[in-house]
Backbone bond lengths (Angstrom), bond angles and torsions (degrees), N, CA, C in turn:
res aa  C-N    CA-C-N  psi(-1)  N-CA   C-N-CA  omega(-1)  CA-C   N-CA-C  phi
1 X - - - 1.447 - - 1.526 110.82 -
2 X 1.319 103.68 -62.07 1.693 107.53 159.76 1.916 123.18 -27.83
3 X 1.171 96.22 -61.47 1.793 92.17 170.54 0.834 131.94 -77.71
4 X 1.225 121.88 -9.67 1.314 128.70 149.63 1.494 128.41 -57.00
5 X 0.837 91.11 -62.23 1.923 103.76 173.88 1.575 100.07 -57.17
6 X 1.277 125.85 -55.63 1.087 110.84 -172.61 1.507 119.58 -71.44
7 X 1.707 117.35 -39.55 1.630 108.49 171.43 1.846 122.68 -56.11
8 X 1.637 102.11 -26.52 1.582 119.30 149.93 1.281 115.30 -31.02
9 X 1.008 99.76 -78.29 1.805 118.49 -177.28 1.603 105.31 -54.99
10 X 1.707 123.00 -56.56 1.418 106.42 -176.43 1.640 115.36 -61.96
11 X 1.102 120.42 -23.86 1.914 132.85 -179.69 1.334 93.61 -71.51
12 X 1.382 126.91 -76.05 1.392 110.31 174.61 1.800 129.50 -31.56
13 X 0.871 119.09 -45.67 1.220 129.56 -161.23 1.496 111.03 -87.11
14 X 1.547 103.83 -19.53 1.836 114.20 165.48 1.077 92.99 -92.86
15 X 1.016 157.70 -38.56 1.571 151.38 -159.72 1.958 94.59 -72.84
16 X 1.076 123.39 -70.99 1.235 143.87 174.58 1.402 102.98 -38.97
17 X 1.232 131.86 -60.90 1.479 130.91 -150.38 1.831 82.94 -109.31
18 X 1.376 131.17 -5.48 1.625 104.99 173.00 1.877 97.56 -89.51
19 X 1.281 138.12 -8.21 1.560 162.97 -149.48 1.461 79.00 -84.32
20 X 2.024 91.97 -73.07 1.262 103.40 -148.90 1.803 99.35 -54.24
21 X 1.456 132.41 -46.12 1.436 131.34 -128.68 1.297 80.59 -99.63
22 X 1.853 137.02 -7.17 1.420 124.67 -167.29 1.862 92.07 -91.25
23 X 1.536 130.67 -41.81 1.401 159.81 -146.53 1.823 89.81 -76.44
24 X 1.325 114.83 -53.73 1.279 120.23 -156.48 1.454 100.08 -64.53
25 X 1.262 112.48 -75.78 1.923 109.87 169.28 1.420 135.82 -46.11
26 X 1.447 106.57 -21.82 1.590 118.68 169.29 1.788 106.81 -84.01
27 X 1.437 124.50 -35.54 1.238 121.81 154.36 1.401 132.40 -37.84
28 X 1.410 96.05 -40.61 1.658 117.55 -174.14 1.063 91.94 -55.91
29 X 1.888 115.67 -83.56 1.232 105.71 -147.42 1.431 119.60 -84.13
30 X 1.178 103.70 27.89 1.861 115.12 171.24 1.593 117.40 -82.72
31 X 1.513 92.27 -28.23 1.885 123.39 -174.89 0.970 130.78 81.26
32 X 1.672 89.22 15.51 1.692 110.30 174.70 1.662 123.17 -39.37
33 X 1.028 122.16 -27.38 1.690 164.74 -171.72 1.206 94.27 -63.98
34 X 1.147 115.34 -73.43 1.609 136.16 -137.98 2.176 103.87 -86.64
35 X 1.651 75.70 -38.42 2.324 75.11 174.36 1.012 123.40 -87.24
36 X 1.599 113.11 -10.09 1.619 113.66 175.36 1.538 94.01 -101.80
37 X 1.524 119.60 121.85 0.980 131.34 173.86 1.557 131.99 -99.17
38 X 1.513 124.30 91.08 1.245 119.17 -145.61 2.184 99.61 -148.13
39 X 1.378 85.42 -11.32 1.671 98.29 169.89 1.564 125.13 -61.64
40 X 1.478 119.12 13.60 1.630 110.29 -176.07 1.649 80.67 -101.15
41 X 2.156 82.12 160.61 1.454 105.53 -179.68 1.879 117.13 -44.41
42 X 0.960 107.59 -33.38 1.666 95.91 -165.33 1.749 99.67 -95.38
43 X 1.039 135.35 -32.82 1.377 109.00 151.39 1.945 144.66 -56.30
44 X 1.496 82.20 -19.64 1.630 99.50 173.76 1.804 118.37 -75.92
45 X 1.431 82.56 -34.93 2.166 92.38 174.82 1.807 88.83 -90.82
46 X 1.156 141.70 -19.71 1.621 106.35 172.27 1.292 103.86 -82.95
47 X 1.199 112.66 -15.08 2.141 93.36 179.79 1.092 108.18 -80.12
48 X 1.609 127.66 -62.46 1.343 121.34 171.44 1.649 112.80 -38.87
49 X 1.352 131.58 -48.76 1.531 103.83 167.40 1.009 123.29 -70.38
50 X 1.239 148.12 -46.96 1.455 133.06 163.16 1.736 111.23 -25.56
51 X 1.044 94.52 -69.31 1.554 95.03 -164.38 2.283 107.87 -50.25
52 X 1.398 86.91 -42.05 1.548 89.55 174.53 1.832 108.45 -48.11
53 X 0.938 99.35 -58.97 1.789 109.60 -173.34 1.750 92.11 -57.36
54 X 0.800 114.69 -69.43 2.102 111.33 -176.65 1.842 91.37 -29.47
55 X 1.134 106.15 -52.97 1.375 95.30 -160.04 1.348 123.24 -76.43
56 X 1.385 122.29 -22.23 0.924 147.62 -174.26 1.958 98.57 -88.44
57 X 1.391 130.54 -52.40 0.979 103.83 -176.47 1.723 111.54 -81.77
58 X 1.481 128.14 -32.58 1.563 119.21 145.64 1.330 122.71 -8.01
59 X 1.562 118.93 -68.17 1.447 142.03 176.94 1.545 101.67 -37.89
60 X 1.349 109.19 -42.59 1.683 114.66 -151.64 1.869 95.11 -82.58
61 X 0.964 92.43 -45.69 1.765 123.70 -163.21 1.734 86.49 -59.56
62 X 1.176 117.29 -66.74 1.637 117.19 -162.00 1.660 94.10 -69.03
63 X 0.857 141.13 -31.95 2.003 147.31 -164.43 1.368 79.68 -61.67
64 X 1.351 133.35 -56.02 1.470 141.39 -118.14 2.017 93.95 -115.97
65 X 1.028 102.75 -17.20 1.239 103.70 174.37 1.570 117.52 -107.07
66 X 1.519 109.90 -10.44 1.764 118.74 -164.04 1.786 83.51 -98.68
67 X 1.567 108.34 -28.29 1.895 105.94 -171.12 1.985 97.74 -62.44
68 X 1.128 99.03 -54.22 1.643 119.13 -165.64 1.444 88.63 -53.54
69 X 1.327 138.22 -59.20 1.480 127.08 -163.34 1.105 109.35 -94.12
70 X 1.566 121.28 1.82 1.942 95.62 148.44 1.436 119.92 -104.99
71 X 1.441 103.16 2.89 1.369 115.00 176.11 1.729 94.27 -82.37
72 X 0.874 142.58 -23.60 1.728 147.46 -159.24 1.717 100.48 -99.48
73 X 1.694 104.21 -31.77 1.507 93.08 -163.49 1.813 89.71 -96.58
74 X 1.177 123.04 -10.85 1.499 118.85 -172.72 1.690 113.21 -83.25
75 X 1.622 109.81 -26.37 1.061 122.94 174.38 1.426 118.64 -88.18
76 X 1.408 122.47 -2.92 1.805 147.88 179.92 1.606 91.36 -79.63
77 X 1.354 113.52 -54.63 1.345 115.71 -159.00 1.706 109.37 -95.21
């Protein structure tokens, strides 16, 4: 059941990210790129921090949930 779900999950996630990597270069040369204007320096450092903090509080979130379920499976046994 387990490999399943997970070979699920890896097919999904090539399906999705081959979409995404076919979308990005066909965007390009549409100039989709070029009319949304969002490429100067101080919008480029707020995405990269945003995105740092997502990851960083994710990071925190899963620590805090992987502690609880071996703390749950140690107290099972």
């Amino acid at each position: 059941m387990k490999v399943g779900r997970y070979l699920l999950l890896v097919l999904l996630g090539g399906i999705i990210g081959g979409a995404a990597g076919y979308l990005i270069p066909t965007l390009n040369d549409m100039g989709f790129f070029n009319k949304i204007l969002f490429t100067n320096q101080n919008s480029i450092m707020v995405v990269c921090f945003i995105a740092t903090l997502i990851n960083i509080i994710l990071t925190v979130i899963l620590y805090r949930e992987l502690k609880n379920s071996v703390y749950f499976k140690n107290k099972q046994s």
